[in-house]
LODO-230577 format. One record per residue (C-alpha): residue number from 1; residue in one letter; x, y, z. Coordinates in pm, 1 decimal, padded with zeros to 6 digits, always signed. Layout:
BEGIN
<nr: NUM&rest: A&X: X&Y: Y&Z: Z>
...
END
This chain:
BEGIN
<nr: 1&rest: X&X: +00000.0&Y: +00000.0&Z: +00000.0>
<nr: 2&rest: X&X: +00144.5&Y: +00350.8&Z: -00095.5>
<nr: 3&rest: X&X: +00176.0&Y: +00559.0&Z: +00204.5>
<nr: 4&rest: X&X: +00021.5&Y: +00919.8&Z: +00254.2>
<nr: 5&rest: X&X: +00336.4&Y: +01080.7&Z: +00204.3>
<nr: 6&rest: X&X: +00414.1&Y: +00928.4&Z: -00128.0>
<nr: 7&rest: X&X: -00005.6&Y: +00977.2&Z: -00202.3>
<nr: 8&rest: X&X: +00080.1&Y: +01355.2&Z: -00149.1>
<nr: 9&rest: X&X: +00339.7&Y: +01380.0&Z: -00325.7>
<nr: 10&rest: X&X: +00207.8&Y: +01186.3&Z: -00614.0>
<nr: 11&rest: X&X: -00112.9&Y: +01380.0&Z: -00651.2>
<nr: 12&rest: X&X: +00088.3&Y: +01666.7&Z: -00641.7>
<nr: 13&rest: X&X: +00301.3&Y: +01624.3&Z: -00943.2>
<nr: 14&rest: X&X: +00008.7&Y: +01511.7&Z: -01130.6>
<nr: 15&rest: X&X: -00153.2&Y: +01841.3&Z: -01028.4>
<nr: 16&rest: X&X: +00151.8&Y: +02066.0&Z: -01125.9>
<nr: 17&rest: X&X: +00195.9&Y: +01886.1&Z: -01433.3>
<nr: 18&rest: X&X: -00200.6&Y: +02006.7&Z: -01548.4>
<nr: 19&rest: X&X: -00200.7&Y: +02362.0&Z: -01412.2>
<nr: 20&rest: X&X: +00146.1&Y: +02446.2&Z: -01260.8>
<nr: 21&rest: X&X: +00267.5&Y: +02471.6&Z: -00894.4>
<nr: 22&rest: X&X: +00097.4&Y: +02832.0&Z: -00832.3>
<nr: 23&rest: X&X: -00197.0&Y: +02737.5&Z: -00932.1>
<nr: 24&rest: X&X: -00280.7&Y: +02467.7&Z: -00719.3>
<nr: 25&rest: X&X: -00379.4&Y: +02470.0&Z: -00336.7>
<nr: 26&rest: X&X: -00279.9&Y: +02250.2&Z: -00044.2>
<nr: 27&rest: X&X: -00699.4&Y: +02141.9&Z: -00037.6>
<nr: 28&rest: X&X: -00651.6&Y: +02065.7&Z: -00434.3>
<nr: 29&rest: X&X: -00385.9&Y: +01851.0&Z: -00354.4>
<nr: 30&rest: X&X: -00545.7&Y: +01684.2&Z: -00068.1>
<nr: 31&rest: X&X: -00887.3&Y: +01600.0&Z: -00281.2>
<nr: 32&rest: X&X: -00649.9&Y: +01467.1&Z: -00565.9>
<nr: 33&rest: X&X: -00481.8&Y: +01231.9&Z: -00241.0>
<nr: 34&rest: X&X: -00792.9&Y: +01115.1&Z: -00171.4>
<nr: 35&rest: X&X: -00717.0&Y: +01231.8&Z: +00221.4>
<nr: 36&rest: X&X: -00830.5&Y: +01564.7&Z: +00434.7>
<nr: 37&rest: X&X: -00646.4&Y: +01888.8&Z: +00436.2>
<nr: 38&rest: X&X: -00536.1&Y: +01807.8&Z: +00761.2>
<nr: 39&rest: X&X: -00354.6&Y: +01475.8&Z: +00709.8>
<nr: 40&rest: X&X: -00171.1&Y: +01672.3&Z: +00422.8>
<nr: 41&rest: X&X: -00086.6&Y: +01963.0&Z: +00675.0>
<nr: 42&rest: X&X: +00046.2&Y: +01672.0&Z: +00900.6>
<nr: 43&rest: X&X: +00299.6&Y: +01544.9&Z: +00670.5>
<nr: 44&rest: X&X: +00391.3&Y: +01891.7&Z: +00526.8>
<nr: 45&rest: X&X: +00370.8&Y: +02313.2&Z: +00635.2>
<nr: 46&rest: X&X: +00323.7&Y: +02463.3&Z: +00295.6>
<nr: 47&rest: X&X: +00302.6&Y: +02408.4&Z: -00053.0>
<nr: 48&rest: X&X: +00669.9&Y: +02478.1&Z: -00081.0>
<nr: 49&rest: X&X: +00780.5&Y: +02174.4&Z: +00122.0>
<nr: 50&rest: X&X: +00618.2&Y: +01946.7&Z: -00143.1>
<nr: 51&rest: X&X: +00814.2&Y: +02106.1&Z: -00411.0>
<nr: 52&rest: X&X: +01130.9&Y: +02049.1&Z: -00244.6>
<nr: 53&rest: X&X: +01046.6&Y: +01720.1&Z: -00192.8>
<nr: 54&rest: X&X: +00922.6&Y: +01681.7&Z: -00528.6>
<nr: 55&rest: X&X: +01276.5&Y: +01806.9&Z: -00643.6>
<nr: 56&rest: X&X: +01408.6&Y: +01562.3&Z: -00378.7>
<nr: 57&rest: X&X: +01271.2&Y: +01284.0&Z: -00522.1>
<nr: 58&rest: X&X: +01458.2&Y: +01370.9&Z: -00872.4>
<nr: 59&rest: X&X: +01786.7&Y: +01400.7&Z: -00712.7>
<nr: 60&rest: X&X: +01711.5&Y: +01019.3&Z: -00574.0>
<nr: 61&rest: X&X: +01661.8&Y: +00877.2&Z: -00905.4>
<nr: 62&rest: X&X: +01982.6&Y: +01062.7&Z: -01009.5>
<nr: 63&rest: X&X: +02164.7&Y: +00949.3&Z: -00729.6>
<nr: 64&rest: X&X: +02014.4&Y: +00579.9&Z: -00824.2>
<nr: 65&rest: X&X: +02175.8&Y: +00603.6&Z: -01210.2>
<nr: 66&rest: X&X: +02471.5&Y: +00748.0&Z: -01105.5>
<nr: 67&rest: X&X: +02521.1&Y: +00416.1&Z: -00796.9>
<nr: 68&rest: X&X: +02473.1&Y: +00216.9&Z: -01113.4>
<nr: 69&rest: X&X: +02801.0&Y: +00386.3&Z: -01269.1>
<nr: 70&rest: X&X: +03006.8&Y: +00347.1&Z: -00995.5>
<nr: 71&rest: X&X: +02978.4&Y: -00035.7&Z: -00996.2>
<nr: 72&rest: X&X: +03030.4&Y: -00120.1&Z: -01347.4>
<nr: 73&rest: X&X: +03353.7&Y: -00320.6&Z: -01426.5>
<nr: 74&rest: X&X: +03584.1&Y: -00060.3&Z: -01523.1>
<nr: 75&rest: X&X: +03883.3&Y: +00120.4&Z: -01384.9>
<nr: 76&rest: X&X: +03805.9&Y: +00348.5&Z: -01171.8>
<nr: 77&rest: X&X: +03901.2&Y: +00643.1&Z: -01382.1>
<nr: 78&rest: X&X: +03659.8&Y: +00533.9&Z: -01624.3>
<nr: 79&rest: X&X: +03362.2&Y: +00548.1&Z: -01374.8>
<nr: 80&rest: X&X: +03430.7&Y: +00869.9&Z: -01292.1>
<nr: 81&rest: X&X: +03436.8&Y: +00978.4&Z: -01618.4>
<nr: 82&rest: X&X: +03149.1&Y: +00793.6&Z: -01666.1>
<nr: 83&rest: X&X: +02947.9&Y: +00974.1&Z: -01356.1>
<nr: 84&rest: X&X: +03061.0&Y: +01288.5&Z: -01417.4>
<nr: 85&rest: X&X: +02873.3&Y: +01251.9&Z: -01785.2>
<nr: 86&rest: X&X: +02605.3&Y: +01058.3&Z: -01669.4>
<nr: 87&rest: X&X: +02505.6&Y: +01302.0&Z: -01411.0>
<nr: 88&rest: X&X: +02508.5&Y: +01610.6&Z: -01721.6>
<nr: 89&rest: X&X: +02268.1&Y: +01362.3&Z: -01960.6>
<nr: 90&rest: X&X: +02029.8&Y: +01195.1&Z: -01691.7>
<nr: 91&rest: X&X: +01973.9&Y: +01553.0&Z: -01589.3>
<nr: 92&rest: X&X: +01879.3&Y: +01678.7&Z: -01938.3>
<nr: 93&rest: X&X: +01724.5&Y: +01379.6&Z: -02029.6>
<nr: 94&rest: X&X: +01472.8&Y: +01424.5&Z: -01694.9>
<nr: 95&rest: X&X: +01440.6&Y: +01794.3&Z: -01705.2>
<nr: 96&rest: X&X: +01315.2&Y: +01721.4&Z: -02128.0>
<nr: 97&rest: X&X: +01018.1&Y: +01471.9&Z: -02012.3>
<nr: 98&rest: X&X: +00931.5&Y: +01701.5&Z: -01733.0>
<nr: 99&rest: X&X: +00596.9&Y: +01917.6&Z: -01809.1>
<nr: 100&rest: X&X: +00671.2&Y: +02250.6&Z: -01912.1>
<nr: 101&rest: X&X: +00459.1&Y: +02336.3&Z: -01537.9>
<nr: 102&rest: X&X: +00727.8&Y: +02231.6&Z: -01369.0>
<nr: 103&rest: X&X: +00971.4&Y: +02517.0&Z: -01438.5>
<nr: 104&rest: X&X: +00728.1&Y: +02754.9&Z: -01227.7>
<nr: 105&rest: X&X: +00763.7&Y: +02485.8&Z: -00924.1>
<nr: 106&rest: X&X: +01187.7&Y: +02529.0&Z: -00907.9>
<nr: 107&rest: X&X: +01116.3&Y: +02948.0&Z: -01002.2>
<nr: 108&rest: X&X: +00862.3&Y: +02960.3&Z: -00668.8>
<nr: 109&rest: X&X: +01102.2&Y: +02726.6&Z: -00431.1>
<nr: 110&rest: X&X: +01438.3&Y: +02857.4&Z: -00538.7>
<nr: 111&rest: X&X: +01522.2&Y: +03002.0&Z: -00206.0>
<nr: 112&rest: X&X: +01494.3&Y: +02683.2&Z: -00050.6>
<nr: 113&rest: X&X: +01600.4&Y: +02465.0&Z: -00348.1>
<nr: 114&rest: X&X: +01937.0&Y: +02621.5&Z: -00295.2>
<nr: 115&rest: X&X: +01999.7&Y: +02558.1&Z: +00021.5>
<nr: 116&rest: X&X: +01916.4&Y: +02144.0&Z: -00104.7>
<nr: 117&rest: X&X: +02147.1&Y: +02185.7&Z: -00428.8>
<nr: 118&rest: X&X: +02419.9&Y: +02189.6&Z: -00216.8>
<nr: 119&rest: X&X: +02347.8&Y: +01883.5&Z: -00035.4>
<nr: 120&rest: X&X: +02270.8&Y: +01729.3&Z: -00380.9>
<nr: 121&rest: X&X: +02639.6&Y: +01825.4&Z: -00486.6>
<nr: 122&rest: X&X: +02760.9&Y: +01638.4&Z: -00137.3>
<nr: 123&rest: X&X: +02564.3&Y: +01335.6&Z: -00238.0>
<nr: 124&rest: X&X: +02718.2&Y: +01328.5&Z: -00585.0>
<nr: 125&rest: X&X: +03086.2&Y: +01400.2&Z: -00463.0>
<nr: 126&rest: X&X: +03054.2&Y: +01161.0&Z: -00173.5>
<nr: 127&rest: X&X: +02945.9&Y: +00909.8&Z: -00480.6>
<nr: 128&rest: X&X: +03295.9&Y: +01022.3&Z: -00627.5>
<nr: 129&rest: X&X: +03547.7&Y: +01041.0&Z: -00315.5>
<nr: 130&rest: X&X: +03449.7&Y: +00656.3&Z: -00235.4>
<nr: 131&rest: X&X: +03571.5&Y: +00586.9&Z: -00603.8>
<nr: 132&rest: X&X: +03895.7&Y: +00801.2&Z: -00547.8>
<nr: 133&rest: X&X: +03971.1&Y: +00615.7&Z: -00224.4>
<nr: 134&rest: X&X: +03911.6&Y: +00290.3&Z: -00397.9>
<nr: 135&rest: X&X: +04186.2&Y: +00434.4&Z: -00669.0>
<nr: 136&rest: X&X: +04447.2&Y: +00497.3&Z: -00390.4>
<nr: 137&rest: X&X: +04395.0&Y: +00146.2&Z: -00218.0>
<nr: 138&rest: X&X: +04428.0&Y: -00005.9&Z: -00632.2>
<nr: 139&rest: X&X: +04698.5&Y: +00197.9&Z: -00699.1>
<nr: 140&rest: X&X: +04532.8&Y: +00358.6&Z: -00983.8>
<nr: 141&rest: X&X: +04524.2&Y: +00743.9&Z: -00849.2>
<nr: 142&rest: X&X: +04768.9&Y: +00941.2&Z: -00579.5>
<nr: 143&rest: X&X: +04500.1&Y: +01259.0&Z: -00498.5>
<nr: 144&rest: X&X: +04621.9&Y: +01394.9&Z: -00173.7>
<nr: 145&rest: X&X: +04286.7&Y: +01588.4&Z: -00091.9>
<nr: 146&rest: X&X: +04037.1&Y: +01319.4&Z: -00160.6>
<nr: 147&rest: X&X: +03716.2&Y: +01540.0&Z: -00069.9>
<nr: 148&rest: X&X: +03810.0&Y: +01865.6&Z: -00237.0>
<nr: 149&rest: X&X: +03902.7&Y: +01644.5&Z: -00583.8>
<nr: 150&rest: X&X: +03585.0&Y: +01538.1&Z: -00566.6>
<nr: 151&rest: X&X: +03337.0&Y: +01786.8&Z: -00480.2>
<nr: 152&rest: X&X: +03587.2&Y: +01963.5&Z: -00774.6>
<nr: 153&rest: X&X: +03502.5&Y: +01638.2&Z: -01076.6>
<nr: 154&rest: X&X: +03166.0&Y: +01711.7&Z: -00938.0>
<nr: 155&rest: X&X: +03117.3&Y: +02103.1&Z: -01012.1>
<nr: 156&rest: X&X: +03305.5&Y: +02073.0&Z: -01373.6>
<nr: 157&rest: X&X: +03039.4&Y: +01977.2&Z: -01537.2>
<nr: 158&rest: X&X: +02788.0&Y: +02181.8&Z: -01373.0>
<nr: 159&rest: X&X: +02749.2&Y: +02470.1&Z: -01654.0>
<nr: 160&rest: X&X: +02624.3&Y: +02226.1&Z: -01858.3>
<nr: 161&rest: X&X: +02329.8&Y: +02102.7&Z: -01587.3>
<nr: 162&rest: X&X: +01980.9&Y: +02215.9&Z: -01689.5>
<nr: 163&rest: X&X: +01943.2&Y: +02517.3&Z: -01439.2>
<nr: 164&rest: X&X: +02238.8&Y: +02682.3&Z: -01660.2>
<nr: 165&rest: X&X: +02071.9&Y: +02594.5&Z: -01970.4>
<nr: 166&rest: X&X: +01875.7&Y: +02809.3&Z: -02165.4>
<nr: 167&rest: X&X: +01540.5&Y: +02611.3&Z: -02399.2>
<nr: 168&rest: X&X: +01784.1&Y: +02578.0&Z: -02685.8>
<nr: 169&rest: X&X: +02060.9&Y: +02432.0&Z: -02527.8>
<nr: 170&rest: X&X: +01798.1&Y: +02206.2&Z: -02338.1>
<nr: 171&rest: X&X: +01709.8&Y: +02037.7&Z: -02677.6>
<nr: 172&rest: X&X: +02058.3&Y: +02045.7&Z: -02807.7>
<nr: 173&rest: X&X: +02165.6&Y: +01678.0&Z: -02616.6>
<nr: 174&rest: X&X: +02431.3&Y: +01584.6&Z: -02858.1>
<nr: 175&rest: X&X: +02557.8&Y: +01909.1&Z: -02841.6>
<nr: 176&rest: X&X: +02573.8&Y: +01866.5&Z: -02449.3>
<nr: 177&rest: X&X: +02661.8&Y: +01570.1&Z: -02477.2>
<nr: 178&rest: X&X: +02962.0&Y: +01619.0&Z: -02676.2>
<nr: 179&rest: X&X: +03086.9&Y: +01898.3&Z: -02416.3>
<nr: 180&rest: X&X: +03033.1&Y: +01748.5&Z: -02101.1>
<nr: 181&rest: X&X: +03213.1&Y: +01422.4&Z: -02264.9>
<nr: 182&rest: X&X: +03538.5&Y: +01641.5&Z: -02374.7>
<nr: 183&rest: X&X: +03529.3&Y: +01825.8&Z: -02048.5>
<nr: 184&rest: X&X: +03480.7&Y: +01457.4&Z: -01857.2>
<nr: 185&rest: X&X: +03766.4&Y: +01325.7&Z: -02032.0>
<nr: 186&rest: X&X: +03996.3&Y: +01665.8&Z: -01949.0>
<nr: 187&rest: X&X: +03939.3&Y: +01684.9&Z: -01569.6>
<nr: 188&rest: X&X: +03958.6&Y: +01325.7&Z: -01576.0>
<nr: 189&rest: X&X: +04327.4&Y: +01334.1&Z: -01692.3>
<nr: 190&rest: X&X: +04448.9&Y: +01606.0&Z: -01479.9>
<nr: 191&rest: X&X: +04373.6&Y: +01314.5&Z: -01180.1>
<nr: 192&rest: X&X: +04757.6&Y: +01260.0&Z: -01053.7>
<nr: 193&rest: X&X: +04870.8&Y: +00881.5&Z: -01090.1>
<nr: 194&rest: X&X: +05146.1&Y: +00689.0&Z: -00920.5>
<nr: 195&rest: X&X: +05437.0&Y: +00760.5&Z: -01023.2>
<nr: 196&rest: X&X: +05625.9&Y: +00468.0&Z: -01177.7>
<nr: 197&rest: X&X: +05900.0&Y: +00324.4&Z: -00934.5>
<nr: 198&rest: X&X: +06228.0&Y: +00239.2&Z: -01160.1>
<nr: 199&rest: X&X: +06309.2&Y: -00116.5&Z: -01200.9>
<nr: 200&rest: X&X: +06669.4&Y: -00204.2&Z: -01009.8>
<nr: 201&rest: X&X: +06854.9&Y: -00405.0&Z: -01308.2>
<nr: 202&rest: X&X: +07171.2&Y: -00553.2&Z: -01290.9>
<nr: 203&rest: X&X: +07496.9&Y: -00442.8&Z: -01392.0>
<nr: 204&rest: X&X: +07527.9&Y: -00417.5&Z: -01825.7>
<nr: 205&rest: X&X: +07693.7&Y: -00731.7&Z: -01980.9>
<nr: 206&rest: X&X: +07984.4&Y: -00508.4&Z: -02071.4>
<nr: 207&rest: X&X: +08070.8&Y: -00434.1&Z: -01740.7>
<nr: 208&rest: X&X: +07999.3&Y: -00798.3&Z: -01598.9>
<nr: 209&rest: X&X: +08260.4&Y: -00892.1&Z: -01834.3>
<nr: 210&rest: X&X: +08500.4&Y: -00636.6&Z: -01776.3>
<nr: 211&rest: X&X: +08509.4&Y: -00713.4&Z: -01406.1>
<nr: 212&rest: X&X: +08552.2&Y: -01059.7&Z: -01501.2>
<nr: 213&rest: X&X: +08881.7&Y: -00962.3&Z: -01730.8>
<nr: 214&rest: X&X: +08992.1&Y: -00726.9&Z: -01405.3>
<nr: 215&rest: X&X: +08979.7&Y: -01022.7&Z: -01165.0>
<nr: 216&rest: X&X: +09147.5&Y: -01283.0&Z: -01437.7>
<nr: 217&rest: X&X: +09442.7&Y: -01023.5&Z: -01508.3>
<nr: 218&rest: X&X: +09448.8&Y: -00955.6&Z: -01064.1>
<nr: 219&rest: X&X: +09536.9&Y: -01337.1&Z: -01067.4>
END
């Protein structure tokens, strides 16, 4: 059985998708939950909390695609670079199917959605730092400052996330897609590797045998 939260928040994105977030009411949204004002008041204050919800609830699904990434088998170099386009296209790719409504609900919340983007980046980079780490203990990266690399892979690619997009660039995807792929693959290779240690070989035959003449003439 769906809970009433998830009812809420259901009948409220059906409702913003028809007539947009401001013009919709907390008793709209309760008769399209099938439940009383009240029990909608319960879960949430205002209108606003079920629209950063609503938003929360797309950053979960990203977060879900981009877990996906990070366990493919690959190096992982190439699941970062993999996330850090992944991230860029999901995005697009969501914000494209979206209703057109929807843009009014992130215009009315974006005080508050703010104040969540961050803690959407810190999801994301915290995605990114466990790969790094695994890198060190593999031997495949040396990054000194494992948290600031990654909260860094993360924001590259962020001017090419929908909320810096204008409608052209939104339906441009292999446009975007060929971007966030060349920057992906740049900030990607600027990640510092081992350094090879130098093989200890043995003395050159010439020398071997010179010794060898030394010691027979020392006789």
């Amino acid at each position: 059985m769906i809970d009433t939260r998830a009812r809420i928040l259901g009948a409220a994105e059906a409702l913003i998708g028809k007539f947009g977030f401001g013009k919709i009411s907390m008793e709209e949204i309760a008769r399209e939950a099938g439940i009383s004002r009240a029990a909608v008041y319960l879960h949430f204050k205002n209108k606003n909390e079920i629209g950063i919800e609503c938003a929360d609830k797309i950053h979960a699904r990203l977060l879900t695609h981009l877990r996906q990434l990070a366990e493919l088998d690959a190096p992982v170099l190439e699941r970062i670079r993999r996330i850090l386009i992944g991230r860029v296209l999901f995005a697009i790719d969501f914000t494209r199917n979206l209703p057109a409504k929807f843009e009014e609900m992130f215009v009315a919340i974006r005080p508050s959605y703010m104040v969540h983007r961050e803690r959407y980046f810190t999801n994301e980079s915290d995605l990114v730092l466990s790969l790094l780490k695994e890198g060190v203990c593999k031997n495949e990266v040396a990054v000194v400052d494992l948290e600031l690399t990654a909260l860094a892979l993360v924001l590259s690619t962020n001017a090419l996330m929908p909320f810096s997009l204008n409608a052209r660039q939104l339906k441009a995807r292999r446009e975007i897609e060929e971007r966030v792929s060349k920057i992906a693959e740049l900030v990607v290779a600027g990640i510092p590797r081992p350094i090879p240690k130098p093989h200890k070989q043995g003395a050159p035959a010439s020398d071997r045998n010179s010794s060898g003449k030394n010691r027979v003439k020392n006789k």
